[in-house]
C-alpha positions as CSV (number, residue, x, y, z in Angstrom):
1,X,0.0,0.0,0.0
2,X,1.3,3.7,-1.0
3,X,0.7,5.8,1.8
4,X,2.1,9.2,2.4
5,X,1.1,11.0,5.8
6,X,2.2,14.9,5.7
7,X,0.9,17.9,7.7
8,X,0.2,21.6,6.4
9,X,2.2,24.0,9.2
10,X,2.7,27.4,8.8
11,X,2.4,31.1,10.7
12,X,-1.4,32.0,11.3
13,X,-3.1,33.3,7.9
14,X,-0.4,32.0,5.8
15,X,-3.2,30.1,3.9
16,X,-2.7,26.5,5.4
17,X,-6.5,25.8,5.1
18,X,-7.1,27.3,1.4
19,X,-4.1,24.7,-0.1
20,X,-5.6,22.2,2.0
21,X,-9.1,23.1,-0.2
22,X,-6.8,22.9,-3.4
23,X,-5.6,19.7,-2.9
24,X,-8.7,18.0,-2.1
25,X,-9.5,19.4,-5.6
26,X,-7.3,18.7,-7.3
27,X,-7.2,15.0,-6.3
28,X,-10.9,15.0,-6.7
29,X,-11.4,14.3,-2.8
30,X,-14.2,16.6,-3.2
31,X,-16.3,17.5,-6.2
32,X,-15.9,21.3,-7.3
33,X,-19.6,22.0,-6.6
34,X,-19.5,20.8,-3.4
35,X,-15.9,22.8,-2.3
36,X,-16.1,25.4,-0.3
37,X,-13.7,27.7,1.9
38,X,-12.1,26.1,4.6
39,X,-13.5,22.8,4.4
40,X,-11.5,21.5,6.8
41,X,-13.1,23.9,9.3
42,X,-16.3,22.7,10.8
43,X,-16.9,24.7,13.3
44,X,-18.8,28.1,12.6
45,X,-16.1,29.9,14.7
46,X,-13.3,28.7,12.6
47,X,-15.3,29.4,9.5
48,X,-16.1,33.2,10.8
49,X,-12.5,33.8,12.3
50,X,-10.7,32.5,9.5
51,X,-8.8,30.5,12.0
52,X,-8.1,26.8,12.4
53,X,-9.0,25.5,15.7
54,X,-8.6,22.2,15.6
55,X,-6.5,19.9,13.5
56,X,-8.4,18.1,10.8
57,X,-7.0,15.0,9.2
58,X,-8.6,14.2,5.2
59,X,-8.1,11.2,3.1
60,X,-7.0,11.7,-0.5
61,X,-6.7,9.5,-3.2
62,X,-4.5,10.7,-6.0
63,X,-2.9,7.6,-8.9
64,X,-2.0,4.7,-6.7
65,X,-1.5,6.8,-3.6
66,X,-3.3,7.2,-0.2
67,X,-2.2,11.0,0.9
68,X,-3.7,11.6,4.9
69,X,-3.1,15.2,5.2
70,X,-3.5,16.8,8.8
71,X,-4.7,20.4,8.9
72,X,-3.6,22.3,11.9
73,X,-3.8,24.9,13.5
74,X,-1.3,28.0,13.4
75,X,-2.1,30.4,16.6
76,X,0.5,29.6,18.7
77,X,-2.7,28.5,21.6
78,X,-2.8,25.6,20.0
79,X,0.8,24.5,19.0
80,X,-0.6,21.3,21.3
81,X,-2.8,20.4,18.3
82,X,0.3,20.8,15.6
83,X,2.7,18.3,17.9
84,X,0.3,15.8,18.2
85,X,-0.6,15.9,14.2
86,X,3.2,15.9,13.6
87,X,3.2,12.7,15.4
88,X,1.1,11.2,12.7
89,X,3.1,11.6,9.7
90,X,6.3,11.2,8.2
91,X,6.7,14.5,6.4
92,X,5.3,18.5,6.7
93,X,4.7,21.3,4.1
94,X,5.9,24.0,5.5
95,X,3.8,26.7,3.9
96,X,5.1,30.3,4.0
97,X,3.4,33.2,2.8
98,X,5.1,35.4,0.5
99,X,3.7,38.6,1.4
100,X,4.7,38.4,4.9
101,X,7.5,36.0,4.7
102,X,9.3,34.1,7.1
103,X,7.3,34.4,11.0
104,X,7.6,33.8,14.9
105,X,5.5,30.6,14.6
106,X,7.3,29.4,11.0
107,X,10.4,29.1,12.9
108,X,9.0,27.4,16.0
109,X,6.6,24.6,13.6
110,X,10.3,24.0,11.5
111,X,12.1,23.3,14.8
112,X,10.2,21.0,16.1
113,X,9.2,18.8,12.8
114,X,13.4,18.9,12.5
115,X,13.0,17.5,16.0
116,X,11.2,14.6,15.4
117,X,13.3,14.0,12.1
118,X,10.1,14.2,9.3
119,X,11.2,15.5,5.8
120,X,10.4,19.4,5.4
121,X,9.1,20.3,1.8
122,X,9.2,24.4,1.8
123,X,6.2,26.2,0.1
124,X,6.0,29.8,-0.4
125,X,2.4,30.5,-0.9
126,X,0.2,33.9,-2.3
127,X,2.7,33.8,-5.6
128,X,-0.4,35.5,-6.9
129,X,-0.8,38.7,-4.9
130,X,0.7,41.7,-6.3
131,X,2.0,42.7,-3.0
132,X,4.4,38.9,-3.0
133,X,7.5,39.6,-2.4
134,X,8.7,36.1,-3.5
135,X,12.7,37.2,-4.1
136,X,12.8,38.3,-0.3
137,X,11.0,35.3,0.9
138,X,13.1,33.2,-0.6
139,X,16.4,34.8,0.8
140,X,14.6,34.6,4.1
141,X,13.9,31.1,3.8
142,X,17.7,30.1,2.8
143,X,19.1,32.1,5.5
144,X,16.9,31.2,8.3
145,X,16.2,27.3,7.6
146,X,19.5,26.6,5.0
147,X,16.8,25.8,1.8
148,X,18.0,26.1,-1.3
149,X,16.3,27.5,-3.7
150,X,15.7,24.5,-6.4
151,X,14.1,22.8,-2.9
152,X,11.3,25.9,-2.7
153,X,8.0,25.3,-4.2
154,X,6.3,28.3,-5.5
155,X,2.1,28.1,-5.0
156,X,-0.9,29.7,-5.1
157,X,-3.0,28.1,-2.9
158,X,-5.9,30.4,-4.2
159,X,-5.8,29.6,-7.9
160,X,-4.4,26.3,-7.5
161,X,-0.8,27.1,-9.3
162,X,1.8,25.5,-8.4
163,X,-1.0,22.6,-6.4
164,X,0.3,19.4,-9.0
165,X,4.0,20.6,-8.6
166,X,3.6,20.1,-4.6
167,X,1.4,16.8,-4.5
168,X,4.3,15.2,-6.9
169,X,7.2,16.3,-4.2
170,X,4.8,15.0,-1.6
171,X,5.1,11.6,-3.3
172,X,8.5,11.4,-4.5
173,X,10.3,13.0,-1.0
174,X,7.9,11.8,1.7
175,X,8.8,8.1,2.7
176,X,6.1,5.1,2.8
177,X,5.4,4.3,6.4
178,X,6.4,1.6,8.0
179,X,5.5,-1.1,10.3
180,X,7.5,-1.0,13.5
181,X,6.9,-4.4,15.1
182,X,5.6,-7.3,13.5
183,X,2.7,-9.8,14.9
184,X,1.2,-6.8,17.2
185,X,-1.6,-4.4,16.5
186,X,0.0,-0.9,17.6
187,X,-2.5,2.5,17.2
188,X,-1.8,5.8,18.4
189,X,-4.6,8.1,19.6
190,X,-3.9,11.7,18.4
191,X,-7.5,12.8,18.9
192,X,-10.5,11.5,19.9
193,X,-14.5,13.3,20.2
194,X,-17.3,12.6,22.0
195,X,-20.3,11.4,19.2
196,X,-24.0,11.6,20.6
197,X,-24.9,9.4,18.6
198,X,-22.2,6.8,18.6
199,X,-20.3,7.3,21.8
200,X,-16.4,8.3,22.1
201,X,-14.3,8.2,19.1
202,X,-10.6,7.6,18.8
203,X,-8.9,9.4,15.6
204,X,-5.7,7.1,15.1
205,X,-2.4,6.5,13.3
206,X,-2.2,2.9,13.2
207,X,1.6,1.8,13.7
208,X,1.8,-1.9,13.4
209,X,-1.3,-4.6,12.4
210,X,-4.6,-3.8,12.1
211,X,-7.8,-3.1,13.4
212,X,-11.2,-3.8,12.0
213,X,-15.1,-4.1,13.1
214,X,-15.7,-6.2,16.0
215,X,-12.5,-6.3,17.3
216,X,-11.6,-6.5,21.2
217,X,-8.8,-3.6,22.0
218,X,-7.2,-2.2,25.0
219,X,-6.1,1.5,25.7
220,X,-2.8,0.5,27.3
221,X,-3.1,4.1,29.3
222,X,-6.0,2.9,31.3
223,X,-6.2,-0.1,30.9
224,X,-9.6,-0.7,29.9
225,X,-11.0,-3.1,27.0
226,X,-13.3,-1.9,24.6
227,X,-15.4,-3.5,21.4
228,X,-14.7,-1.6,18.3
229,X,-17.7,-0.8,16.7
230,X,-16.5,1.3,13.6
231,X,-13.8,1.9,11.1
232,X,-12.8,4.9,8.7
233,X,-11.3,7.2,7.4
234,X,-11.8,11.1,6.8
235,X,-12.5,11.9,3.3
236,X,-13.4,14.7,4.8
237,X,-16.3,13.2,6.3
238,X,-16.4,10.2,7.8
239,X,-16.4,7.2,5.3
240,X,-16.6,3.3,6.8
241,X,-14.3,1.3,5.6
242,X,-13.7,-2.8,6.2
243,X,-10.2,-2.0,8.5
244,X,-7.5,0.1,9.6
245,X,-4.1,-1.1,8.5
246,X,-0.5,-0.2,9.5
247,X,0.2,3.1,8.3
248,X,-3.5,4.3,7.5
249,X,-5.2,7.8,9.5
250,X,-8.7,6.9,10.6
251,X,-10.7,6.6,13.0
252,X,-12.3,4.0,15.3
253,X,-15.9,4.0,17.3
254,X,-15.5,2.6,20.8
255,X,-18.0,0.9,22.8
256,X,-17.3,3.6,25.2
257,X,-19.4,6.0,26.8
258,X,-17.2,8.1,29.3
259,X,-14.4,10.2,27.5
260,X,-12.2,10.7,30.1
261,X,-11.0,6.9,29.8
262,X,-9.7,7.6,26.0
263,X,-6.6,9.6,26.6
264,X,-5.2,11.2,23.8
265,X,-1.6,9.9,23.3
266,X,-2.5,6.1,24.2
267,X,-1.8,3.3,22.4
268,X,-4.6,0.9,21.8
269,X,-3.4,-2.5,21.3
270,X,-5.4,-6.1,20.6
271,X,-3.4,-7.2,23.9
272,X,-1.2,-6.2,26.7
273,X,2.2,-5.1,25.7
274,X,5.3,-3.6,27.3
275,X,5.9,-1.8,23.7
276,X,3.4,1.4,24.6
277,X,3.8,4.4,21.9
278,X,6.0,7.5,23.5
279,X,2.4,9.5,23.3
280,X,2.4,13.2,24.0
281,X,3.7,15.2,27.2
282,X,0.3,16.1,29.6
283,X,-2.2,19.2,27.8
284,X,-1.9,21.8,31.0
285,X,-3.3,24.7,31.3
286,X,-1.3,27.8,31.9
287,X,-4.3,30.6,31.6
288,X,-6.7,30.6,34.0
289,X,-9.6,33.2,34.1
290,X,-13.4,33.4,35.9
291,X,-16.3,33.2,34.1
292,X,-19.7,34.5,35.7
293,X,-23.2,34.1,34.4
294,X,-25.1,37.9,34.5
295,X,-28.0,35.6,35.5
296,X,-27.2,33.8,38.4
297,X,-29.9,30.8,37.9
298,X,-28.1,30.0,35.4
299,X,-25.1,28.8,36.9
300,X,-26.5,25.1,36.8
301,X,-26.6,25.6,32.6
302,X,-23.3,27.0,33.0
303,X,-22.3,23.5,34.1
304,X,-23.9,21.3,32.1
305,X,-22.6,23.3,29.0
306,X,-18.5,23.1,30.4
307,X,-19.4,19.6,30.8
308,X,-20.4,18.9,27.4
309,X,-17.5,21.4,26.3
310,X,-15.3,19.6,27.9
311,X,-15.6,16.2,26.2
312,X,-15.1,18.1,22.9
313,X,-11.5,20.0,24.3
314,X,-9.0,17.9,26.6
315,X,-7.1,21.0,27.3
316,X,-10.5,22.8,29.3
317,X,-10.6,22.9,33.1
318,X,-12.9,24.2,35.6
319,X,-13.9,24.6,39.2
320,X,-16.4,26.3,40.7
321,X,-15.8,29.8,42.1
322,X,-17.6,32.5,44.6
323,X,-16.9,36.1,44.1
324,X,-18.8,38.6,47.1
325,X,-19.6,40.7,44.4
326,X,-20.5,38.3,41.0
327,X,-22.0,35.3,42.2
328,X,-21.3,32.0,41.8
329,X,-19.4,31.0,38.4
330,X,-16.6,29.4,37.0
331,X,-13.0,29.8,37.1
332,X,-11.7,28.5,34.0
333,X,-7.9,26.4,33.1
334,X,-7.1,27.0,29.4
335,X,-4.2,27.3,26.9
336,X,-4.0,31.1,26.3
337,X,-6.0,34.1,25.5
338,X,-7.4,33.0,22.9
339,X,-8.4,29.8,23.8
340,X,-10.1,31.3,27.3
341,X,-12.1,33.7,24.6
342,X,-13.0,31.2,22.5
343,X,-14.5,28.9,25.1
344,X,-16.4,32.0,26.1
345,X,-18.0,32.4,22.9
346,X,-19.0,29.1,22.4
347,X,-20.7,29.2,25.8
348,X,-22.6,32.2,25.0
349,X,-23.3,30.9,20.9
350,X,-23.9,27.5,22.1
351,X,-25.9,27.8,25.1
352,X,-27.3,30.5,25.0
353,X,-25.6,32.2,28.3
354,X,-24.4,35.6,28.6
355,X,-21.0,36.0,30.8
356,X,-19.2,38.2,32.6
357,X,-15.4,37.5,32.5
358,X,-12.2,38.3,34.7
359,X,-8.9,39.2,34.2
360,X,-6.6,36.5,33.2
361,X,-4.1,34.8,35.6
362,X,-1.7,32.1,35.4
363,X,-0.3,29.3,37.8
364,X,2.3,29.5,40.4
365,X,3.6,27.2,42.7
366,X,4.3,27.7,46.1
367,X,7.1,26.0,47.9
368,X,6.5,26.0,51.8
369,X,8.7,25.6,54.4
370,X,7.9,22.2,55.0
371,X,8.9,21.7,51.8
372,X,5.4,21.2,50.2
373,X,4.7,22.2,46.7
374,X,1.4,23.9,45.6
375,X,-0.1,25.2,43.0
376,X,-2.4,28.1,43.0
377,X,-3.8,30.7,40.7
378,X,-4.8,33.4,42.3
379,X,-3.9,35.7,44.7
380,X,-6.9,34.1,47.6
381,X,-4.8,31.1,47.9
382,X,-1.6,32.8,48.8
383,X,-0.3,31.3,52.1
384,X,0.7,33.6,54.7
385,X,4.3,34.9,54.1
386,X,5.8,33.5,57.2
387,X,4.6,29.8,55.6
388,X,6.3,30.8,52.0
389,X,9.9,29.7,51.1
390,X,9.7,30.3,47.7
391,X,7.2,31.5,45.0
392,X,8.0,30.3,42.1
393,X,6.1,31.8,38.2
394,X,6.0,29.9,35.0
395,X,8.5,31.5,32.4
396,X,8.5,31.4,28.9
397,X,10.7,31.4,25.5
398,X,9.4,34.1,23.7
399,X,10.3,34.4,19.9
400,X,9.5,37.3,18.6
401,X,10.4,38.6,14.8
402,X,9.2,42.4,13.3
403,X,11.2,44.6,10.9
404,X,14.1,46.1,11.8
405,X,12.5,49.7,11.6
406,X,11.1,48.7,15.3
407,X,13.8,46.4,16.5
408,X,14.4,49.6,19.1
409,X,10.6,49.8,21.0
410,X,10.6,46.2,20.4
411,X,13.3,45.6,22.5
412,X,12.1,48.5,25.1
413,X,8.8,46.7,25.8
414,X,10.0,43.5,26.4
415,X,13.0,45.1,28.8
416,X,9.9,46.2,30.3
417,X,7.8,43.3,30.4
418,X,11.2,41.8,32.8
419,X,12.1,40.0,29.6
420,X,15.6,38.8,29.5
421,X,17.6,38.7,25.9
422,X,19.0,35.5,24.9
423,X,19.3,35.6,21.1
424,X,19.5,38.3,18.6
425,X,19.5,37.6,14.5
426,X,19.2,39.2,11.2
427,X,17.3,37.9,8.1
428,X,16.9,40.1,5.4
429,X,14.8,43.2,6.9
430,X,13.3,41.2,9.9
431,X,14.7,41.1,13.2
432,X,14.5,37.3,15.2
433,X,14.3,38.0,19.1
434,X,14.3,34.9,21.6
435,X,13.7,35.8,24.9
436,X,13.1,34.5,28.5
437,X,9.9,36.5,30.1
438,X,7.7,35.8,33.0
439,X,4.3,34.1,31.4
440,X,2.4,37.0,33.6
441,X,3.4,39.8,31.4
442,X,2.6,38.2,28.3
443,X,-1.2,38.1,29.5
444,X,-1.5,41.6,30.7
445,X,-1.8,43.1,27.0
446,X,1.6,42.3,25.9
447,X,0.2,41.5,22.6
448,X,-1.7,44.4,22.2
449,X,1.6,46.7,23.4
450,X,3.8,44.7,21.1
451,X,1.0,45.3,17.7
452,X,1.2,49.5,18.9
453,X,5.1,50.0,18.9
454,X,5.3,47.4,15.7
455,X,2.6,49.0,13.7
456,X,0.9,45.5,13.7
457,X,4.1,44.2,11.9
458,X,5.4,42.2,14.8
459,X,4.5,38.6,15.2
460,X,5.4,36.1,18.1
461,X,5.6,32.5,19.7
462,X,6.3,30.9,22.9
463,X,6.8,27.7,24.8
464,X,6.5,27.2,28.2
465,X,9.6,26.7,30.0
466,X,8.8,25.8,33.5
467,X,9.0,27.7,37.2
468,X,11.2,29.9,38.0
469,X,12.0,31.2,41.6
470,X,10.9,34.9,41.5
471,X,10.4,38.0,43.9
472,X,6.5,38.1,44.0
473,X,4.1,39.4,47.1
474,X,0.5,39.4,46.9
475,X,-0.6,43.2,46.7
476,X,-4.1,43.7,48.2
477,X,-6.4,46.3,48.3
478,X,-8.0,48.0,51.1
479,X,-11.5,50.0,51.6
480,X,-11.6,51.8,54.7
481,X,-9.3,49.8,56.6
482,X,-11.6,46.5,55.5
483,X,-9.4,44.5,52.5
484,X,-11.5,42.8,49.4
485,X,-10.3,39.9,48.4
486,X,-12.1,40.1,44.7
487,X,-9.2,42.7,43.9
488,X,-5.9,41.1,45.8
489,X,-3.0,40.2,42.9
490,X,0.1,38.7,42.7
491,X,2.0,40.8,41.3
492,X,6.4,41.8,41.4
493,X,7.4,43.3,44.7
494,X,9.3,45.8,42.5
495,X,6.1,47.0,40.1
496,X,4.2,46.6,43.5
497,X,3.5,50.4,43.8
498,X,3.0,50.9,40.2
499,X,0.2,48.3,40.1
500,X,-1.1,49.2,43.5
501,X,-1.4,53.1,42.0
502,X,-3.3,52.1,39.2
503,X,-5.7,49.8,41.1
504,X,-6.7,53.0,44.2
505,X,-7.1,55.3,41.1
506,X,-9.6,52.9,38.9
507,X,-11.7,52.6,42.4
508,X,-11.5,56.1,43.4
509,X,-13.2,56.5,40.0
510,X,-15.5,53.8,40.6
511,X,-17.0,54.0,44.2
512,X,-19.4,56.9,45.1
513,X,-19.2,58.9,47.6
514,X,-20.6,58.7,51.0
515,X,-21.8,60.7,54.0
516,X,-18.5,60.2,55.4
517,X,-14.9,60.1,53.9
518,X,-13.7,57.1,52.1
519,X,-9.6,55.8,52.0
520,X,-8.6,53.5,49.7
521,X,-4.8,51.4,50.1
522,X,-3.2,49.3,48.3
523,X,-0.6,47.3,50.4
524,X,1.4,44.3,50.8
525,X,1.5,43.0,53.9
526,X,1.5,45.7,56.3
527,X,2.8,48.5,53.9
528,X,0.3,51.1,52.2
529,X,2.0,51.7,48.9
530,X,-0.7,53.9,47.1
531,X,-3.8,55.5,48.5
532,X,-6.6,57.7,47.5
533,X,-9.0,59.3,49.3
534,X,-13.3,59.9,48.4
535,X,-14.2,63.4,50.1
536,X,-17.3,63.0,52.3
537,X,-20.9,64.5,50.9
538,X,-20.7,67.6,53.6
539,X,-24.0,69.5,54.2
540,X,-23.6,73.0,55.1
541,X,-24.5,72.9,59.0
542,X,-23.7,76.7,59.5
543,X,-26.3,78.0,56.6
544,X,-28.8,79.2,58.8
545,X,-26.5,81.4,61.0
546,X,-26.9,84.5,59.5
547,X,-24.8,86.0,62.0
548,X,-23.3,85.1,65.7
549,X,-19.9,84.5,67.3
550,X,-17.1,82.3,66.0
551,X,-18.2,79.7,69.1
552,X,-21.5,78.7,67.8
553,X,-20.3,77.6,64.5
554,X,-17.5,75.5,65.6
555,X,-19.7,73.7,67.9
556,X,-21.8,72.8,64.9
557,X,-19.1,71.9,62.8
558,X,-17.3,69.7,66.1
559,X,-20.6,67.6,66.4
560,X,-21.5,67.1,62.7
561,X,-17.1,65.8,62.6
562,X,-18.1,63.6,65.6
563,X,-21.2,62.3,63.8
564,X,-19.3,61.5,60.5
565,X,-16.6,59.8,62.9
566,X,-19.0,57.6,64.5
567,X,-21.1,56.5,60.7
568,X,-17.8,55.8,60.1
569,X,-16.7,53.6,62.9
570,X,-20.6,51.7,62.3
571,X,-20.3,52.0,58.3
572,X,-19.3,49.8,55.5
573,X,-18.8,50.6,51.9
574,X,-21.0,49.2,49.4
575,X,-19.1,48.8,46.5
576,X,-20.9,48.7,43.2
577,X,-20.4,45.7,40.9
578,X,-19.9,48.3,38.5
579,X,-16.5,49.1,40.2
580,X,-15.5,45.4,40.4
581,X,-16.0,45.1,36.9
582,X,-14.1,48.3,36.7
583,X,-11.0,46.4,37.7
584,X,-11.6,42.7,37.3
585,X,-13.2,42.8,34.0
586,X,-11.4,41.7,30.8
């Protein structure tokens, strides 16, 4: 059997899911009538975003060949969903788009195909657009990766130029795969969905043997038996066929009915073997943020629908949550940004729930001094100090690549953002930047920074490094004296007063005024580091002397001080949700 099992990767937008369109028409996958954009895409908010979510694998059939292509994603988000599609082939296209040439996240899908030692067939894509600077790209693409040019492959994945040129490379460079040990029935899991209709379902690589219909397997991960009861492939859609053989991308239907038992990155086997596949490193999140329904009966929908989300997206977490001043909700574990946003938005398109949501955060663990290590995520959970050893923040390597016009406030924000330099490199007019930096400041509108000083022209990618020892204190904030826990932070004991400023001056904005005067602090531990004060409402007690000695007046004015002394003493500040959502509030 021919088979040849490739992935598309490539920078966001650089048109991975418009060749993968070409391709299926050219090889006649799918009729012309029945193409349409981004049919790899099925869910709306791909389709609307222009984005690919997750990957998507499609059976073609072209001469005496079987090409499985895996669509993936390119927002760095979900780089999980490109390694574990990688996984599943023996060669990638790496697709480059030749009006923005050579990206953060181009760099970071080369390094780690390289890694796992599949062949690299470079594509420079959007020949067609009259703003292609194909010459550059080129030059960017020898000096960056070491290509030379009679390996590049010019394409326009929007006309289809170039598409018969590729799919012939595909066949000649990309090896057949092969069986790894005979007499055993190896598959890996790269994917699986919950079906209402037909239970869970495992999309798989097979690596040795074969599986067909009515078959007994066991997912060596948790060791649990299950009937097969369906084969097939993608083509896109799912197509049964009689069985899976070694090599083939398909997918099987368990007898299963509970998700969690299919773990993605498990070998299934037809019996128990010491030869398990290496799989795929945990999915963890490193974003967390709280979710609150503006209707609080519908907290109970709110869990049924992360249920169901859940058995769709391995990578979603949740808990349940309090806030004094939201209700009950939510607080959410996810991949990054976008991934927290678009959870959010299928919550609210699918079920129908409208949501209030926090301010990001991210993990960090604690290392007591008994020598216990936790995790927490937000500032609540912060033992006291005197039970803290060491806090310790997840760090990142951040790649980040712009033109060299704004190399300069490029390098000024991340200086900023406690970034540490660790590689510097010139390609053509664009500037490659590697950096170390604290995950926390990429969340607090790094990105958003990084677009203004670039003029949009600046891309980036990351990786998760691990924990890092680090000088944190939890800041809190203080209304009269009283502190609220909603707005406590972890934040760097040396941005500390900076923070804290910011914070007093958004609720000095936010909370009204009162009969009596109202002092907000922000503090760590027992230190006031910013304050603001709210001026009392102060009626005129003196309006009706029209005339009199000094005396009379400041006895008036001594017992209305003594009176706003005492409703203070007695008082409490409401705060508005308003001013919570003021300074909690994505």
């Amino acid at each position: 059997m021919n088979i040849r099992n490739f992935a598309i990767v490539a920078h966001i937008d650089h048109g991975k899911s418009t060749l993968a369109d070409r391709l299926m028409e050219f090889t006649g996958t799918v009729a012309k009538r029945d193409l349409r954009e981004q049919m790899l895409d099925s869910n709306p908010i791909e389709r609307e975003r222009g984005i690919t979510i997750k990957l998507a694998p499609v059976r073609m059939l072209y001469k005496d060949f079987i090409l499985n292509l895996i669509d993936t994603p390119g927002h760095v988000d979900f780089s999980y969903e490109v390694s574990r599609s990688l996984a599943a082939c023996e060669g990638v296209i790496l697709l480059v788009d030749a009006t923005q040439g050579v990206q953060a996240q181009t760099l970071a899908h080369y390094n780690q195909a390289k890694k796992l030692g599949l062949v690299i067939i470079p594509v420079v894509n959007k020949i067609d657009v009259g703003t292609a600077e194909i010459t550059k790209t080129f030059s960017q693409m020898q000096q960056i990766f070491g290509f030379d040019t009679e390996e590049i492959i010019k394409v326009s994945a929007k006309t289809g130029v170039g598409v018969d040129t590729l799919i012939n490379q595909i066949i000649s460079q990309i090896p057949n795969p092969k069986s790894q040990i005979p007499n055993q029935t190896r598959a890996l899991v790269f994917n699986s969905n919950y079906d209402t209709h037909l239970g869970v379902v495992a999309w798989v690589r097979m690596i040795d043997g074969e599986i067909k219909s009515g078959d007994k397997i066991l997912l060596l991960g948790t060791k649990t038996w299950t009937k097969v009861i369906e084969v097939g492939v993608f083509a896109p859609h799912r197509k049964i066929i009689e069985k899976l053989s070694a090599g083939e991308v398909g997918y099987i239907v368990t007898s299963l009915k509970d998700i969690s038992l299919l773990t993605v990155g498990d070998t299934l086997s037809n019996q128990p073997t010491n030869n398990p596949l290496p799989g795929y490193s945990p999915i963890k999140p490193v974003v967390f943020m709280s979710f609150y329904p503006t209707d609080g009966a519908e907290i109970n929908l709110m869990r049924d629908a992360l249920e169901k989300l859940k058995m769709t997206d391995s990578a979603l977490t949740y808990s349940a949550e309090h806030s004094p001043a939201l209700g009950n909700g939510f607080r959410i574990g996810a991949l990054g940004l976008l991934h927290t946003d678009i959870i959010q938005e299928r919550l609210e398109r699918e079920f129908g729930l409208t949501l209030i949501a926090c301010a990001p955060s991210v993990a960090y663990e604690l290392l007591t001094t008994n020598n216990e290590l936790k995790t927490i995520s937000k500032a609540g959970d912060l033992l006291d100090p005197s039970q803290i050893k060491e806090i310790r923040e997840p760090m990142i390597r951040l790649s980040v690549f712009t033109p060299s016009d704004y190399v300069g406030p490029v390098i000024q924000l991340c200086q900023s953002s406690r970034a540490e330099l660790l590689d510097m490199a010139y390609a053509e007019t664009q500037v490659s930047l590697v950096y170390q930096m604290p995950f926390a400041e990429l969340i607090r509108e790094f990105y958003d920074r990084l677009k203004s000083v670039s003029s949009g022209y600046a891309t980036i990618d990351y990786e998760v490094l691990g924990f890092k020892s680090s000088d944190l204190v939890r800041l809190d904030v203080l209304v009269n004296t009283e502190r609220v826990d909603a707005f406590s932070q972890i934040v760097p004991r040396e941005n500390a007063t900076i923070i804290g400023k910011n914070l007093v001056d958004k609720l000095h904005i936010a909370i009204p005024r009162q009969q009596y005067e109202v002092a907000i602090q922000a503090a760590v531990g027992a230190k006031i580091v910013a304050r603001a004060d709210i001026k009392a409402y102060r009626k005129d007690v003196i309006a009706k002397l029209s005339g009199g000695d000094q005396t009379r007046k400041d006895k008036l004015l001594k017992i209305q001080k003594k009176g706003k002394a005492r409703m203070k003493s007695v008082g409490r500040v409401e705060i508005p949700q308003e001013a919570f959502l003021m300074v909690l509030k994505v």
